[in-house]
C-alpha positions in Angstrom: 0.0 0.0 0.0 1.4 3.3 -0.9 0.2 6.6 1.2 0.8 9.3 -1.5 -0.3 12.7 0.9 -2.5 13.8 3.3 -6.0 14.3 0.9 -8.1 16.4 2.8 -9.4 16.8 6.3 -13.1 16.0 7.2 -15.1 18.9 9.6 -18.6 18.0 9.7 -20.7 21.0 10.2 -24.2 22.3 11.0 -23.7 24.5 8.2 -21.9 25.2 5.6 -23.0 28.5 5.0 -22.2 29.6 8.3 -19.3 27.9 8.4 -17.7 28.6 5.1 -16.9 32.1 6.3 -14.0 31.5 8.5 -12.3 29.2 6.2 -12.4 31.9 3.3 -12.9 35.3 4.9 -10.5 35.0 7.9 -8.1 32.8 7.2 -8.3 33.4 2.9 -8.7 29.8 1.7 -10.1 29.4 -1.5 -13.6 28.2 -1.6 -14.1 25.6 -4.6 -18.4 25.6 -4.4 -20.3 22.5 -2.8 -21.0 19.2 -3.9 -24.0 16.7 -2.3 -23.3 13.0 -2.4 -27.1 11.5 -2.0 -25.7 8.4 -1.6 -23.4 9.6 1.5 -26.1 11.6 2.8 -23.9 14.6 2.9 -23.4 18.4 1.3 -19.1 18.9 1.1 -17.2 22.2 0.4 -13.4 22.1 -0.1 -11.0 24.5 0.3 -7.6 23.9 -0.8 -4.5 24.4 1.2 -1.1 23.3 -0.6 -1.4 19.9 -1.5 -4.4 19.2 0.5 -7.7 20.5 1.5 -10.4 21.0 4.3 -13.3 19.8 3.2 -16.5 20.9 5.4 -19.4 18.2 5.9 -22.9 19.3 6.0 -25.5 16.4 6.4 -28.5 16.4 4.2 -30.7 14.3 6.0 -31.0 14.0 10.4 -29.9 10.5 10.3 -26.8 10.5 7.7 -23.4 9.6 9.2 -22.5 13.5 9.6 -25.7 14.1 11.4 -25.0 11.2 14.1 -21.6 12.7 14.5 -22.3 16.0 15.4 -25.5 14.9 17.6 -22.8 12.2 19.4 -19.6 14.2 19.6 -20.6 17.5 18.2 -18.8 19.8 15.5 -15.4 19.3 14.0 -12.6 17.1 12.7 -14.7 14.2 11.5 -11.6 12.1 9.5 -8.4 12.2 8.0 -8.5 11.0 4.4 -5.3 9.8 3.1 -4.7 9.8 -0.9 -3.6 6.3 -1.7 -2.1 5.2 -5.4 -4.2 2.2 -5.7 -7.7 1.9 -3.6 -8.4 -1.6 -4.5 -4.7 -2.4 -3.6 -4.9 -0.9 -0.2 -7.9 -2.2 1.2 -6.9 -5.9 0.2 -3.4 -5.4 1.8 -5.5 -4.0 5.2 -7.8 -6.7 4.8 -5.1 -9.0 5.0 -3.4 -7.3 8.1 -6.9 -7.8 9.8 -7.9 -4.0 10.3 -11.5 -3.9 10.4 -13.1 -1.9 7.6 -16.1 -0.2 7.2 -16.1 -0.1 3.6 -14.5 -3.5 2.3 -14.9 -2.3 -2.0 -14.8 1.8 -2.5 -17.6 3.7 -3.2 -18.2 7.1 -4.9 -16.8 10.1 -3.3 -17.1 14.4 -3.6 -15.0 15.6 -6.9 -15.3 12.0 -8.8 -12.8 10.1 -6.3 -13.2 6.5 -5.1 -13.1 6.4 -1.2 -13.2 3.7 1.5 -13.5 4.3 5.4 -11.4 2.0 7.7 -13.1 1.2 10.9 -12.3 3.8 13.9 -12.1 0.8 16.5 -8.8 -0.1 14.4 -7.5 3.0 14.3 -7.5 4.4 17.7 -10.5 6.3 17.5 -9.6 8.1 14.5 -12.2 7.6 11.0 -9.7 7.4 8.1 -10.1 7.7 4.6 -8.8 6.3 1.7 -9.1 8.0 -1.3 -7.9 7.9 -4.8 -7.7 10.1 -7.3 -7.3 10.6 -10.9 -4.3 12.6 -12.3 -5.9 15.8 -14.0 
């Protein structure tokens, strides 16, 4: 398995709208527009920083996985998503370590990319993503 970069960082939010103003007015992030994923459940808005992003997490329905977060542990950092070279290739080799995975094939993610959660219990605590991209 082959970790290329740090992807993004998932906040989930109440709202973006509200939200999207100290990303790009304070602290001058560009603000790329919004994206809902019906099947996730979820309204994202990325804002680049180097090589990675924030992305912010808005749920679109009261029981979508943002919406239990934030009602269980409240706003913020929700994951890390790590851009891997080859999805497919990655969750096989974790598989095969034994880390428990929520997503065991990828699934359609914001912006086109394929994405797979591990399980937090295997992680520490921490939700990570695995995402991969194609080269522009």
């Amino acid at each position: 398995m082959k970790i290329l970069k740090i992807d993004h960082l998932g906040i989930a939010v109440k709202s973006i709208d509200q939200t999207k103003a100290f990303w790009r007015d304070i602290l001058g992030l560009g603000f790329e527009g919004t994206e809902t994923v019906a099947e996730q459940k979820v309204t994202t808005a990325f804002f680049p920083v180097g090589e990675s992003e924030v992305e912010l997490l808005e749920s679109t329905a009261p029981d979508g996985p943002v919406a239990k977060y934030i009602e269980k542990r409240g706003e913020g950092i929700q994951h890390v998503a790590f851009r891997v070279e080859d999805i497919e290739a990655a969750l096989a080799f974790l598989k095969e370590k034994g880390v428990a995975l929520i997503d065991e094939t990828p699934r359609k993610g914001a912006g086109g990319a394929k994405i797979a959660f591990l399980h937090p219990k295997a992680t520490n605590g921490v939700l990570v993503e695995l995402c991969e991209r194609q080269a522009p």
